[in-house]
C-alpha positions as CSV (number, residue, x, y, z in Angstrom):
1,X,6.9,2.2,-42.3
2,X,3.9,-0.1,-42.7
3,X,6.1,-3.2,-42.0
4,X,7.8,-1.9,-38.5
5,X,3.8,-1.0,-37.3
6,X,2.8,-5.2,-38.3
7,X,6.2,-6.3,-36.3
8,X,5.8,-4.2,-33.6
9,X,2.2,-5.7,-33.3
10,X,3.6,-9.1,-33.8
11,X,5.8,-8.5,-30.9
12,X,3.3,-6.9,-28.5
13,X,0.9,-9.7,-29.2
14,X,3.7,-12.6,-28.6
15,X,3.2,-12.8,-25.0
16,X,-0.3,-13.0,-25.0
17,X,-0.3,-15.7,-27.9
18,X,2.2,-17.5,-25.8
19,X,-0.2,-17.1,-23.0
20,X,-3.5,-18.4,-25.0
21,X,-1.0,-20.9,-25.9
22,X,-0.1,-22.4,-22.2
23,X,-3.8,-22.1,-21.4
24,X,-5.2,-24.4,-24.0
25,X,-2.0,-26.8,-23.3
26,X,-3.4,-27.4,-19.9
27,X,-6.3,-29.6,-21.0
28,X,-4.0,-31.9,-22.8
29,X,-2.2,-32.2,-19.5
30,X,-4.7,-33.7,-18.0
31,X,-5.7,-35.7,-20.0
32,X,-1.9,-37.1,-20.1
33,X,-1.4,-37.2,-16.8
34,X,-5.6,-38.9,-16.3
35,X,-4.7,-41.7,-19.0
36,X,-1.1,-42.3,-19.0
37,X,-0.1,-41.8,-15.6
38,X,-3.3,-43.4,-13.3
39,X,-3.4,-39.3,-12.3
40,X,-6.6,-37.6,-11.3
41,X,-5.7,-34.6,-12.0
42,X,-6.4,-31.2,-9.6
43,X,-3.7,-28.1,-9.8
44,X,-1.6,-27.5,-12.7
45,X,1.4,-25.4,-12.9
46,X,4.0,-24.3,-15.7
47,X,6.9,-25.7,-14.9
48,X,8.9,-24.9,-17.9
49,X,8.0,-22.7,-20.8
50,X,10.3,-22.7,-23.6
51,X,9.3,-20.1,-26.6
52,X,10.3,-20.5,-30.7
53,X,9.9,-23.0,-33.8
54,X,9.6,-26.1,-31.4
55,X,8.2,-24.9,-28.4
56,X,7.2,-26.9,-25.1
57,X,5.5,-26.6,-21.7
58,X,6.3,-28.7,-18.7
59,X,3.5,-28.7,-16.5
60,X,3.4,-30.1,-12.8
61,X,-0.2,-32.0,-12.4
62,X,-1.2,-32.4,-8.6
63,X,-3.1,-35.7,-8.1
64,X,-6.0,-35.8,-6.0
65,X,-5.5,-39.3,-4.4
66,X,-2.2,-38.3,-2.6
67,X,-1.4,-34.9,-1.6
68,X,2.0,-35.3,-2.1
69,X,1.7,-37.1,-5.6
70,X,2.3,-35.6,-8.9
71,X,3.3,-35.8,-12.0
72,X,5.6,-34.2,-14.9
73,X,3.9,-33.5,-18.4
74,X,5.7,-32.3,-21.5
75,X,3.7,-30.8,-24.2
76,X,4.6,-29.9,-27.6
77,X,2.3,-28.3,-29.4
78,X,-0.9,-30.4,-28.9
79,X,1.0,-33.2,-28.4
80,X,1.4,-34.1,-24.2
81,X,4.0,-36.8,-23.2
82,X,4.3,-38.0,-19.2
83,X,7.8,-36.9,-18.1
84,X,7.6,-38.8,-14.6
């Protein structure tokens, strides 16, 4: 019994771990998007969220010096890549 009450917890607390997790992704963002793609960075949005062994976030980073400019960053982990 003592082992369906600890997965039951585990699964009530995933979204809220996957939450903390998207959260602290967004600093490495924009610092991607500041250093690799010339972007100063304003909004960010979640694009993409993709849960499991090897999950990623896709965030969309606004750029203040064009309204309409932005740019894609892929994170895995800790680990942030510039997507476009």
């Amino acid at each position: 019994m003592r082992f369906v009450t600890l997965t039951t917890a585990l699964l009530l607390l995933g979204p809220a771990a996957q939450a903390a997790n998207v959260s602290a992704g967004q600093a490495e963002a924009k610092e991607a998007a500041r250093s690799l793609g010339n972007c100063t960075p304003a909004k960010v949005e979640v694009m993409r969220y993709a849960v499991g062994r090897e999950g990623q976030t896709v965030f969309k980073v606004n750029c203040t010096e064009d309204k309409d400019a932005f740019v894609l960053v892929q994170c895995r982990s800790r680990i942030c890549t510039l997507l476009r």
